[in-house]
GUVO-281479 format. One record per atom (N, C-alpha, C): residue number from 1; residue in one letter; x, y, z. Coordinates in pm, whole numbers, plus 32768, in hexadecimal, padded with zeros to 4 digits. Example, Ala and Ser with C-alpha at 12.3 -4.5 7.8 and 13.67 -1.06 7.14 Angstrom:
# residues 2
<site 1; 'A'; <8527; 7DC7; 830C>> <site 1; 'A'; <84CE; 7E3E; 830C>> <site 1; 'A'; <8528; 7EB6; 830C>> <site 2; 'S'; <8505; 7F1F; 82C4>> <site 2; 'S'; <8557; 7F96; 82CA>> <site 2; 'S'; <850A; 8003; 8313>> 
END
This chain:
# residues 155
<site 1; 'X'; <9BAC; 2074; D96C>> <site 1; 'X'; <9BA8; 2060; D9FB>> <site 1; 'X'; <9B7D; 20E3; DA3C>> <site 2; 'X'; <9B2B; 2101; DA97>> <site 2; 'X'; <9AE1; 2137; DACD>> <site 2; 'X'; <9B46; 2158; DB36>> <site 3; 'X'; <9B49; 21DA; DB6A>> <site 3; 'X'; <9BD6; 2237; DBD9>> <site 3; 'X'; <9BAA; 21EF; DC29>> <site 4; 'X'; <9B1D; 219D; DC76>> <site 4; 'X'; <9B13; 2139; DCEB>> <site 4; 'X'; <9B4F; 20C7; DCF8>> <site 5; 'X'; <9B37; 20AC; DC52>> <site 5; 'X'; <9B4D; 2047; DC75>> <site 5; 'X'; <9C1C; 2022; DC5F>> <site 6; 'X'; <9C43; 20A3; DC11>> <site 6; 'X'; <9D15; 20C4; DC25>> <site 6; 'X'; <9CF7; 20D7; DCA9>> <site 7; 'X'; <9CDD; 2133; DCF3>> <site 7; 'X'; <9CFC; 2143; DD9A>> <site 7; 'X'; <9CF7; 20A9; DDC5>> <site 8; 'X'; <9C8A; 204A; DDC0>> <site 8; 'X'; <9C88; 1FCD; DDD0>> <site 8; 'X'; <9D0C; 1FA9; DDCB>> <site 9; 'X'; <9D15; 1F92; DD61>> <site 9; 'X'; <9D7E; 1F19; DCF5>> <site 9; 'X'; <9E01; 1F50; DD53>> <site 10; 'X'; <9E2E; 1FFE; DD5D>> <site 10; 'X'; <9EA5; 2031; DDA5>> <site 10; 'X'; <9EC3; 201A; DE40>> <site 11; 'X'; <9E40; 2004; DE62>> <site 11; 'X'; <9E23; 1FF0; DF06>> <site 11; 'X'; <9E64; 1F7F; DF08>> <site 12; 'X'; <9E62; 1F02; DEB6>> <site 12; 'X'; <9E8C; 1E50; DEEB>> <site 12; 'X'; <9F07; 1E5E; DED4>> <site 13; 'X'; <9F85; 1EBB; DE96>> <site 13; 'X'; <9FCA; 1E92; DE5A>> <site 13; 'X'; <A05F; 1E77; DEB8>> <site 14; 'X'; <A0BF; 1E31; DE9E>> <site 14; 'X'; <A0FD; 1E2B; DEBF>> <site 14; 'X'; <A18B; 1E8D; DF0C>> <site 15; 'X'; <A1AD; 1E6C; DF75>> <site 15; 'X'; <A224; 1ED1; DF73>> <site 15; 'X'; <A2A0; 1F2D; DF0B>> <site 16; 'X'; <A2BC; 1EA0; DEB1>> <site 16; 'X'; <A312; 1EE6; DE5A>> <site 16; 'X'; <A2AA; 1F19; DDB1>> <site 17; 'X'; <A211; 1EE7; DDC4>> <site 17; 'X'; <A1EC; 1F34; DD50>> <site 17; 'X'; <A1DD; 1FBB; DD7E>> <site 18; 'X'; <A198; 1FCA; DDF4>> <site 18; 'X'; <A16A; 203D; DE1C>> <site 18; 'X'; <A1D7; 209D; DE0F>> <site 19; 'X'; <A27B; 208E; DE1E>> <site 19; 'X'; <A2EA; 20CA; DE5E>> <site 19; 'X'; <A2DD; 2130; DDAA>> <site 20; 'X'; <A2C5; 20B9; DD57>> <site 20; 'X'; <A2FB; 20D3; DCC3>> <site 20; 'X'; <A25E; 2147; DCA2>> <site 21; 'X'; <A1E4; 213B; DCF4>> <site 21; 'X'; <A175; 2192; DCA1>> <site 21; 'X'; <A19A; 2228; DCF9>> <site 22; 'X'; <A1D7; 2202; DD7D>> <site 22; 'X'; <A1ED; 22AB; DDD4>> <site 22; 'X'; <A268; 22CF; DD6F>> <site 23; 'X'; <A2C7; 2298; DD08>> <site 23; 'X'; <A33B; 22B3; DCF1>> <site 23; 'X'; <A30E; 22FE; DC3F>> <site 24; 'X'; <A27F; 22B9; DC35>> <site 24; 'X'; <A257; 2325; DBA2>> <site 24; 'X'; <A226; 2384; DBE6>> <site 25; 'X'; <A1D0; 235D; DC48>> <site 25; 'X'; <A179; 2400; DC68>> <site 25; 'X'; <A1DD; 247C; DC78>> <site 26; 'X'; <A285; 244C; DCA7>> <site 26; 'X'; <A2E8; 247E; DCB8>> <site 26; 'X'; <A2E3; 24F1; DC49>> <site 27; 'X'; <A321; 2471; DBE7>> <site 27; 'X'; <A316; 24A2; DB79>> <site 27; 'X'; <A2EC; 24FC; DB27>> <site 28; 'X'; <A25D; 24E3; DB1B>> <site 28; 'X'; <A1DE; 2535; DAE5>> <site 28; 'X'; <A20D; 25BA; DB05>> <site 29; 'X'; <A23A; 25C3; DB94>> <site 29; 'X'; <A228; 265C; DBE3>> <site 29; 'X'; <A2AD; 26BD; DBB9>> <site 30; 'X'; <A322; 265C; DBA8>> <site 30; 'X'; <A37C; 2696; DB56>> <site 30; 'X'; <A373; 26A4; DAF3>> <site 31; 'X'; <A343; 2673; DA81>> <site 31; 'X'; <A320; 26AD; D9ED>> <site 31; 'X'; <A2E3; 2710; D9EC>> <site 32; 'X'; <A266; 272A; DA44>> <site 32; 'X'; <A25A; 2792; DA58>> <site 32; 'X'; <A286; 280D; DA88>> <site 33; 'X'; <A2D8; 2829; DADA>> <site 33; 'X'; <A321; 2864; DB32>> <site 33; 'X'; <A389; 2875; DAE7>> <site 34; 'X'; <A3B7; 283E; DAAA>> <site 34; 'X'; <A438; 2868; DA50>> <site 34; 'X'; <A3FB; 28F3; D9EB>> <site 35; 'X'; <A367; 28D3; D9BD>> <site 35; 'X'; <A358; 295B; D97C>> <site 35; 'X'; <A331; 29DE; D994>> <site 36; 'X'; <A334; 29B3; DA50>> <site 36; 'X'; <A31A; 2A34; DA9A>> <site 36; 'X'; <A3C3; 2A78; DA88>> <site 37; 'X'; <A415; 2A12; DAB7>> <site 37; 'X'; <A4A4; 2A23; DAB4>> <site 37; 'X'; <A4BD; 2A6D; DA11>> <site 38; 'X'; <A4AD; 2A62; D9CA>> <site 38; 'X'; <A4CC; 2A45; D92F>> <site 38; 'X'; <A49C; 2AFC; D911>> <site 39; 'X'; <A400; 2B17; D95D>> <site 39; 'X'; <A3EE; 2BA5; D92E>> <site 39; 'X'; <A41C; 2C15; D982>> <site 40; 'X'; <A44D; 2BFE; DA05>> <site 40; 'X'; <A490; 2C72; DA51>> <site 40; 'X'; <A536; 2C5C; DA62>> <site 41; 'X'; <A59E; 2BF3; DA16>> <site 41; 'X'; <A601; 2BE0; DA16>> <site 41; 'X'; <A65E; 2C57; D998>> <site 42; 'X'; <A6D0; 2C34; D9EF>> <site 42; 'X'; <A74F; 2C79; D992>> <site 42; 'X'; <A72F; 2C52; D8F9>> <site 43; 'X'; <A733; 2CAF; D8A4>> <site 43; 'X'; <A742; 2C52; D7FC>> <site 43; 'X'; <A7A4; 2BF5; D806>> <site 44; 'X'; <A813; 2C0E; D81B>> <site 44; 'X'; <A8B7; 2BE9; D82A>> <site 44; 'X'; <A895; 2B57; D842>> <site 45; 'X'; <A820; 2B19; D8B2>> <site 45; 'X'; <A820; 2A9C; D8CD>> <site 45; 'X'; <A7D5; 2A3C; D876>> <site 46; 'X'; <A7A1; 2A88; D809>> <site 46; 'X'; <A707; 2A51; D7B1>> <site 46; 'X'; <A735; 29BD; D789>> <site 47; 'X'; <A7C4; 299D; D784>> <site 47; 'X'; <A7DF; 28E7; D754>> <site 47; 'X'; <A7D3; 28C5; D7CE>> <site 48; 'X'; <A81C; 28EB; D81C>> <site 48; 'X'; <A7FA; 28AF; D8B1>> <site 48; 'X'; <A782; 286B; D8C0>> <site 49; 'X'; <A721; 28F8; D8B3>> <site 49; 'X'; <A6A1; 28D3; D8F8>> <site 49; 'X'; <A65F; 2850; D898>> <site 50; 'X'; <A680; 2851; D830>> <site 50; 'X'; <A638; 2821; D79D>> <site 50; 'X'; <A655; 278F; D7BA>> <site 51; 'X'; <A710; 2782; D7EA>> <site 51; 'X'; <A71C; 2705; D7DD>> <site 51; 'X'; <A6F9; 26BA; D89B>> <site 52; 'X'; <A6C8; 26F7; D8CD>> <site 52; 'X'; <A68D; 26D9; D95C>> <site 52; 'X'; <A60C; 2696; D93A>> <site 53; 'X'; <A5CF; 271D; D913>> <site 53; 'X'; <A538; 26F1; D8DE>> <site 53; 'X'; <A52E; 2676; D87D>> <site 54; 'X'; <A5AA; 265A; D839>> <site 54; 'X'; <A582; 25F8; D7E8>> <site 54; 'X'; <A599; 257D; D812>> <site 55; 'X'; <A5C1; 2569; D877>> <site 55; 'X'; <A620; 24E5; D8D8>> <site 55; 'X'; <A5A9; 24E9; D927>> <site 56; 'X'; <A580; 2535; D94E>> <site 56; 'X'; <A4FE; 24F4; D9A8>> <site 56; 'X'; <A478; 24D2; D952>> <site 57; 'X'; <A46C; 2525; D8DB>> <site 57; 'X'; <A3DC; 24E7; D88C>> <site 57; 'X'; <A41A; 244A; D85F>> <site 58; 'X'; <A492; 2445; D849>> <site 58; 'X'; <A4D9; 237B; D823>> <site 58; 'X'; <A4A3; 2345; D8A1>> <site 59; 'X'; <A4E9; 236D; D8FF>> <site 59; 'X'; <A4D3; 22FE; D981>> <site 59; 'X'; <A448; 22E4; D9CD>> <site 60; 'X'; <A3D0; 236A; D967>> <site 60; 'X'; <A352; 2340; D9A6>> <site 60; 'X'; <A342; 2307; D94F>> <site 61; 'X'; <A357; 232F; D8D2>> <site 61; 'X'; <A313; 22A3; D864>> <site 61; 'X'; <A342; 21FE; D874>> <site 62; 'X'; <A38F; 21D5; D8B0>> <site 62; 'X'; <A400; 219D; D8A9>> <site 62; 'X'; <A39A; 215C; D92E>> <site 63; 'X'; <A33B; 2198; D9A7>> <site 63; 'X'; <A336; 219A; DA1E>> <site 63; 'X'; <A2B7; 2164; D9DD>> <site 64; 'X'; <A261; 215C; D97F>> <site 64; 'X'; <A1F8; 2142; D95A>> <site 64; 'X'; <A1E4; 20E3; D906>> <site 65; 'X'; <A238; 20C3; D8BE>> <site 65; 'X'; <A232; 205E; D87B>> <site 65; 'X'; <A265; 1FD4; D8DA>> <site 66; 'X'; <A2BF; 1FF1; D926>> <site 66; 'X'; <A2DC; 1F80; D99B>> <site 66; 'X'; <A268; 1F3C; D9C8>> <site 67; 'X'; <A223; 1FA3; DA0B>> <site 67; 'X'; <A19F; 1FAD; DA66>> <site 67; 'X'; <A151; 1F63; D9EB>> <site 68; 'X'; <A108; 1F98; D96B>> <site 68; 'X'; <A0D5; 1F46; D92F>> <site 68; 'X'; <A0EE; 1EC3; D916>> <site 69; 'X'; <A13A; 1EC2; D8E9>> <site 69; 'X'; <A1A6; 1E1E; D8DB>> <site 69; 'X'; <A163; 1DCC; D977>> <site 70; 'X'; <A171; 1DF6; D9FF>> <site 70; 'X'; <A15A; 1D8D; DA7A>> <site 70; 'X'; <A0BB; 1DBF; DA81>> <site 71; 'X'; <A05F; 1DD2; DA20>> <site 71; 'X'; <9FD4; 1DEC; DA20>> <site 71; 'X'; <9FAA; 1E20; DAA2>> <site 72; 'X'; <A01D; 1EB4; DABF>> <site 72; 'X'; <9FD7; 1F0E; DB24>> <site 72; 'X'; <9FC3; 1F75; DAF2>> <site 73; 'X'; <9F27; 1FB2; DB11>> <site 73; 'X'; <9F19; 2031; DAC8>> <site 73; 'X'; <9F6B; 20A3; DB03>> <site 74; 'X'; <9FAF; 20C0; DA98>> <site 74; 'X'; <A028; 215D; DA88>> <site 74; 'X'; <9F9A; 21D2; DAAB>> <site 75; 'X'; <9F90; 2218; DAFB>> <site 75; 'X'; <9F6C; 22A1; DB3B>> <site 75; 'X'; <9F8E; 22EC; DAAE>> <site 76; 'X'; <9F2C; 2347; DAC6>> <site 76; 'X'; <9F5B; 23BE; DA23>> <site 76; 'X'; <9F5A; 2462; DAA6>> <site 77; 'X'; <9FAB; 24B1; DA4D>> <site 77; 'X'; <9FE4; 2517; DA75>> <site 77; 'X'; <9F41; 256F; DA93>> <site 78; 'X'; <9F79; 25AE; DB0A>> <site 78; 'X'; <9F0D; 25F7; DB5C>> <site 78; 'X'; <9F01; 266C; DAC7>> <site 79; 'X'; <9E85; 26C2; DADC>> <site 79; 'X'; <9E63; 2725; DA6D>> <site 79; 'X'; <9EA8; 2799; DA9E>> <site 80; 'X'; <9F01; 27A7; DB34>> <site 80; 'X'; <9F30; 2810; DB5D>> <site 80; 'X'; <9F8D; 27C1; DBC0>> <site 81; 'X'; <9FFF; 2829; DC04>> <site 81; 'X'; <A046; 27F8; DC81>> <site 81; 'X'; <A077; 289F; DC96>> <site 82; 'X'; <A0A5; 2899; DD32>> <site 82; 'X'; <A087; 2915; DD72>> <site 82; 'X'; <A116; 2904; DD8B>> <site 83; 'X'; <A170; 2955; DD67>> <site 83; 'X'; <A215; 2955; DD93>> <site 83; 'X'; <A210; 29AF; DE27>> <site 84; 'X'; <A28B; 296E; DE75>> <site 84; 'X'; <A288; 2980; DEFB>> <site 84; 'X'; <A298; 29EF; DF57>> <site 85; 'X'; <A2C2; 2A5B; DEC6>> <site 85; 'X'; <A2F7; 2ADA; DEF8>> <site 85; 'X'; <A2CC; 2B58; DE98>> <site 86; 'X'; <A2E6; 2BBF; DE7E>> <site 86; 'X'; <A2B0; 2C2E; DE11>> <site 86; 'X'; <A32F; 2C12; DDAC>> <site 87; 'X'; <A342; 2BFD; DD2D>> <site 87; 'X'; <A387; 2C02; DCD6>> <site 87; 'X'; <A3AB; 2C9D; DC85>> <site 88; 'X'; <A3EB; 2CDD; DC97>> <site 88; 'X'; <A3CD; 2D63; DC70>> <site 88; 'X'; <A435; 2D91; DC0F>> <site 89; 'X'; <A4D4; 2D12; DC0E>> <site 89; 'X'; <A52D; 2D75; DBDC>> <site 89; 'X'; <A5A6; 2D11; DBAC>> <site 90; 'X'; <A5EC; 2D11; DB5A>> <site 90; 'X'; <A655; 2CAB; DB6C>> <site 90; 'X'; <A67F; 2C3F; DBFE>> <site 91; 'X'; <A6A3; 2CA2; DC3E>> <site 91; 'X'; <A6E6; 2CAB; DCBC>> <site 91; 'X'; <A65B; 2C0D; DD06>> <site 92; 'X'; <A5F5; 2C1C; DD20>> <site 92; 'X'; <A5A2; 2BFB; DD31>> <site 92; 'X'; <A580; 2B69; DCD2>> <site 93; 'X'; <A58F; 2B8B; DC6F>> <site 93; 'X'; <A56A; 2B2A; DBF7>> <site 93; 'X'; <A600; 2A9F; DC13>> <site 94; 'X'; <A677; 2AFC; DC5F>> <site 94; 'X'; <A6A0; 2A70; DC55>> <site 94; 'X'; <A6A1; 2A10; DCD1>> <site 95; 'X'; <A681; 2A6C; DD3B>> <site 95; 'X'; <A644; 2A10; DDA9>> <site 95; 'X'; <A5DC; 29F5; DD85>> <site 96; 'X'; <A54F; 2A00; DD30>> <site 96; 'X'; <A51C; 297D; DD0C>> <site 96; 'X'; <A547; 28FE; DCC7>> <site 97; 'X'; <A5A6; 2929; DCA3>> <site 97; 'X'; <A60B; 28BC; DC41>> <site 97; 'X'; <A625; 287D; DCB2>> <site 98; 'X'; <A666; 28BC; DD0E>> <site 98; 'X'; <A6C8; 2848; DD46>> <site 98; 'X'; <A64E; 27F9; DDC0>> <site 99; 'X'; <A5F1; 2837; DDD7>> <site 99; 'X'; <A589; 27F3; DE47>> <site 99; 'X'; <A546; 27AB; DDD3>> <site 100; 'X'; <A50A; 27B0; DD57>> <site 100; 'X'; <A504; 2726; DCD4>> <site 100; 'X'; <A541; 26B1; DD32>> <site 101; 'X'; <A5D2; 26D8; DD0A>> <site 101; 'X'; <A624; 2676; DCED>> <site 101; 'X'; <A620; 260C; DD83>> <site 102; 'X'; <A64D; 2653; DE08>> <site 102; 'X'; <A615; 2611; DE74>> <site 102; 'X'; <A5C5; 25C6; DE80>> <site 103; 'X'; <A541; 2610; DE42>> <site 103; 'X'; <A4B8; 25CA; DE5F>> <site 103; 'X'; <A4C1; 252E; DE03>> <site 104; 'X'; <A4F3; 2529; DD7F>> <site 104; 'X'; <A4FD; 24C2; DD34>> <site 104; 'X'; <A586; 2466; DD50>> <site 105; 'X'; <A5D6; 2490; DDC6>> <site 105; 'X'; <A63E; 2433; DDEE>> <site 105; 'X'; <A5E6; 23EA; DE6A>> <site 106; 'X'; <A576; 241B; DEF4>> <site 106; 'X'; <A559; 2402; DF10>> <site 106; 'X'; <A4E6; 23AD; DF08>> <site 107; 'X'; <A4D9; 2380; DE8B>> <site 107; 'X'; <A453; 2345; DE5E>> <site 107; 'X'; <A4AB; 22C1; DE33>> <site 108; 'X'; <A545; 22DD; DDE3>> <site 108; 'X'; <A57E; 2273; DDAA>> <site 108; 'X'; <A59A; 2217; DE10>> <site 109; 'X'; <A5D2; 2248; DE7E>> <site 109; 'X'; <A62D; 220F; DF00>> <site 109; 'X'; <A5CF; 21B3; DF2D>> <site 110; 'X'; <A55A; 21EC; DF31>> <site 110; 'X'; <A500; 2192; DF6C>> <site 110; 'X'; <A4D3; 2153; DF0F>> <site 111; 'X'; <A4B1; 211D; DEA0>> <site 111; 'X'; <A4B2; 20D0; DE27>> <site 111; 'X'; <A53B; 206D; DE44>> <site 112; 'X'; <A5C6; 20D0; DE6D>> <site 112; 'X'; <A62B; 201B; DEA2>> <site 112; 'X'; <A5E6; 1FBE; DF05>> <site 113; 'X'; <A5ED; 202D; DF51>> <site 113; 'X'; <A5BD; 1FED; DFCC>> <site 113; 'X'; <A548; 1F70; DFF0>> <site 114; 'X'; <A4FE; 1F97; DF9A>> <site 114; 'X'; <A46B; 1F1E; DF81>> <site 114; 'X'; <A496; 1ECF; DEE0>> <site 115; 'X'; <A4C6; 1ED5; DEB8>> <site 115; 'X'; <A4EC; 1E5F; DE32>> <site 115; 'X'; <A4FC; 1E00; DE6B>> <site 116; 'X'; <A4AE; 1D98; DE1B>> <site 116; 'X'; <A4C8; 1D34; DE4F>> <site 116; 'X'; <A4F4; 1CC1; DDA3>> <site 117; 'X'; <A523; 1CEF; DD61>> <site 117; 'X'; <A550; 1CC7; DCE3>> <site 117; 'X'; <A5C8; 1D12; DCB1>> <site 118; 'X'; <A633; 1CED; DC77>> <site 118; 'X'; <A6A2; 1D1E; DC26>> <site 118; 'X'; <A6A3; 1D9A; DBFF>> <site 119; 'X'; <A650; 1D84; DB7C>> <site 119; 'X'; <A641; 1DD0; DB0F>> <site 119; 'X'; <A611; 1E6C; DB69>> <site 120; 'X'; <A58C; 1E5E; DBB2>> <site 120; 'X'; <A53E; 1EAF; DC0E>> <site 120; 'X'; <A5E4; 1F0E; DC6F>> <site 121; 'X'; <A619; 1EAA; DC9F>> <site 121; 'X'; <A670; 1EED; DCE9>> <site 121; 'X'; <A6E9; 1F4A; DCB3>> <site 122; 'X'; <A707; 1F02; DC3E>> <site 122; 'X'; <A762; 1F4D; DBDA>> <site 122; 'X'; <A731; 1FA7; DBB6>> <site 123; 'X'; <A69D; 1FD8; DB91>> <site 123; 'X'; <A65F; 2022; DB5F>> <site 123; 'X'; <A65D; 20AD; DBC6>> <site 124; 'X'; <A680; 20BC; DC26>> <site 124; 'X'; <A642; 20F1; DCAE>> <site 124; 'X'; <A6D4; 2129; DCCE>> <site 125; 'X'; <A720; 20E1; DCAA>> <site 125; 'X'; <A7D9; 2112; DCCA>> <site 125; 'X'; <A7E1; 2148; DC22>> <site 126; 'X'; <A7D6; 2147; DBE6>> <site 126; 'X'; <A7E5; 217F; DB38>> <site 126; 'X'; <A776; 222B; DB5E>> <site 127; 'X'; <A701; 2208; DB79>> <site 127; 'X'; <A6C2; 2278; DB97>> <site 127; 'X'; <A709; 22F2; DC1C>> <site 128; 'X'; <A6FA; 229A; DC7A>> <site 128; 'X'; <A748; 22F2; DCF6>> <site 128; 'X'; <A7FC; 2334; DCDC>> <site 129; 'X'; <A827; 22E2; DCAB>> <site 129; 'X'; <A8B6; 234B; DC6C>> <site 129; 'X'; <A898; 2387; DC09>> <site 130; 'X'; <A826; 23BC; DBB2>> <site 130; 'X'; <A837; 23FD; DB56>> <site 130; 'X'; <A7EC; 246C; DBAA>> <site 131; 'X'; <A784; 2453; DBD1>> <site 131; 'X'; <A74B; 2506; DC5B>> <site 131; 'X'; <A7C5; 2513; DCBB>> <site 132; 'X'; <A7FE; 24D1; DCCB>> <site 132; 'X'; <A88B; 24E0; DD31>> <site 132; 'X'; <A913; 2542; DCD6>> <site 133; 'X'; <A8F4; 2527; DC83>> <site 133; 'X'; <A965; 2581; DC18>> <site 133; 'X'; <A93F; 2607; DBD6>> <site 134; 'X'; <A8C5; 260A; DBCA>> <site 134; 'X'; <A87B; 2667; DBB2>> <site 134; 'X'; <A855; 26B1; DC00>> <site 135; 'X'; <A813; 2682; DC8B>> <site 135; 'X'; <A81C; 26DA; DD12>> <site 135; 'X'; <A8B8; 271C; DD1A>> <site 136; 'X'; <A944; 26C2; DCFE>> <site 136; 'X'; <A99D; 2723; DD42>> <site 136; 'X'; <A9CA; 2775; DCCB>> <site 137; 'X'; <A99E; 279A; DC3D>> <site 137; 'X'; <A9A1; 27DF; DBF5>> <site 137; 'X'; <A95E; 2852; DC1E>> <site 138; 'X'; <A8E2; 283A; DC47>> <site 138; 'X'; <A88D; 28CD; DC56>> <site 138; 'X'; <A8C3; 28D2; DCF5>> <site 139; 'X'; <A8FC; 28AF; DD34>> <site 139; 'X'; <A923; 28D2; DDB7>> <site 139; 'X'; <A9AC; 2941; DDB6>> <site 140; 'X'; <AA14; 28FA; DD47>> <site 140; 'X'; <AA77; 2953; DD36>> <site 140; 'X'; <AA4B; 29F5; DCDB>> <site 141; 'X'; <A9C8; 29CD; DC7C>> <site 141; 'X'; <A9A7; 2A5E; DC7A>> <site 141; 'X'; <A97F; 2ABC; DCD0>> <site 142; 'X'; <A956; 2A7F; DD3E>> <site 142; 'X'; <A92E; 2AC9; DD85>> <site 142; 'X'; <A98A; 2ACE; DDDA>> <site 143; 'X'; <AA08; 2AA3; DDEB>> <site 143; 'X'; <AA50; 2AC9; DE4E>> <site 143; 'X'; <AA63; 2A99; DEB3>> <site 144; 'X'; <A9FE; 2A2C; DEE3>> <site 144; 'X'; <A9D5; 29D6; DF4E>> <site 144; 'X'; <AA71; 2995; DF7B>> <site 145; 'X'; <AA9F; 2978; DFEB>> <site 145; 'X'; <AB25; 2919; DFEF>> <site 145; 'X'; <AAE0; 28D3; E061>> <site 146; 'X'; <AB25; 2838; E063>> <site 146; 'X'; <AB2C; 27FE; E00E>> <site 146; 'X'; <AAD9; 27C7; DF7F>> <site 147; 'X'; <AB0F; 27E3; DF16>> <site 147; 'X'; <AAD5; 27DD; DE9A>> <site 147; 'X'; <AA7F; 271A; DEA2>> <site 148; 'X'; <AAB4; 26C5; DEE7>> <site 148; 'X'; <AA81; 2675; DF0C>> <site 148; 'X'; <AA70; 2638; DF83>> <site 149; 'X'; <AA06; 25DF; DF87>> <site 149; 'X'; <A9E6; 25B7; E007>> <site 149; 'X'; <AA18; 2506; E007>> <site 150; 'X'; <AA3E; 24E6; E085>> <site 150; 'X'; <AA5D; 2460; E0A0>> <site 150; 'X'; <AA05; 2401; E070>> <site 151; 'X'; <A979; 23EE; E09F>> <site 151; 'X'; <A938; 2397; E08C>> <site 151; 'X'; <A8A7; 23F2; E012>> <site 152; 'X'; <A8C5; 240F; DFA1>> <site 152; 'X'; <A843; 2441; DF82>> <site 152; 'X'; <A7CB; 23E4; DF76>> <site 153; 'X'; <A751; 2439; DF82>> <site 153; 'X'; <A6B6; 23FF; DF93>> <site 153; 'X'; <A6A1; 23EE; E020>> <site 154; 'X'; <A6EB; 23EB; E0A1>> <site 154; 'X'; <A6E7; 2406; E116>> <site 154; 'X'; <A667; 247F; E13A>> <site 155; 'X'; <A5FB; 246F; E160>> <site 155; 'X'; <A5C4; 24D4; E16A>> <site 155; 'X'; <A5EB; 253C; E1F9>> 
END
C-alpha cells in the first residue's frame, strides 16, 4: 500500500479506530523516548527504565496486531521524534519519563472515550492504569506531590 493511498485508508476511519492508531503513534514515541530516558538516567533505575520500555514495546505490539486484525493499516514508527525539552541529566531524563507516561495516558483516555466495543474499551482502561501507575512512579521520583492525579489522561 502506497503512504497515499494509508493516508487515504486513515482519513475514512472511524472514531474509535482512529482513537487506537493516535494511541500507537503514542506509543511509537515512547519506545523511543524511553531510550533517550534510558541514556541520561540514574544507573540505579536501569530495571525501571527496562521494565517501562518493555510495557510499552507489548502494548504497541499488542496496538498493532489489533489494528491488523480490524484491516486498519497500523502507522510504523517515525525514523526520528523530537523530545519536548533538552534531556541532559538524570534529573531531566525522569521528567521525560513522566511526560512519556502522560502523553500515553492521554492517548489511552481518549481510546475510552471513542470505543465503541468491549474488548476496545477494556483495552484503553488496562492501557490507561498502567501509564497512570507509572506516571505516579516517576512522579514520586521526582518528588512531584501529589504523586497522583484524580482523573489521569485529562489533558
Amino acid at each position: 500500500m502506497s503512504d497515499v493511498d494509508l493516508m487515504r485508508k486513515q482519513a475514512s476511519l472511524g472514531p474509535e479506530q482512529q482513537s487506537l492508531v493516535d494511541a500507537l503513534r503514542a506509543e511509537h514515541a515512547a519506545v523511543f523516548a524511553y531510550g533517550v530516558v534510558a541514556a541520561f538516567s540514574n544507573p540505579q533505575r536501569a530495571d525501571l527504565i527496562a521494565s517501562n520500555s518493555a510495557a510499552h514495546r507489548a502494548r504497541r505490539d499488542a496496538t498493532i496486531d489489533a489494528l491488523n486484525a480490524a484491516s486498519v493499516p497500523a502507522p510504523v514508527a517515525d525514523s526520528g521524534y523530537t523530545v519536548p525539552f533538552p534531556v541532559v541529566d538524570p534529573i531531566t531524563a525522569a521528567q521525560l519519563a513522566a511526560t512519556i507516561e502522560n502523553d500515553t495516558a492521554v492517548a489511552w483516555r481518549s481510546v475510552i472515550e471513542r470505543a465503541e466495543s468491549e474488548h476496545t474499551r477494556r483495552t484503553g482502561i488496562d492501557a490507561l492504569t498502567e501509564s497512570a501507575v507509572r506516571l505516579a512512579a516517576w512522579r514520586a521520583i521526582l518528588g512531584t506531590a501529589p504523586v497522583t492525579v484524580p482523573f489521569p489522561g485529562q489533558p
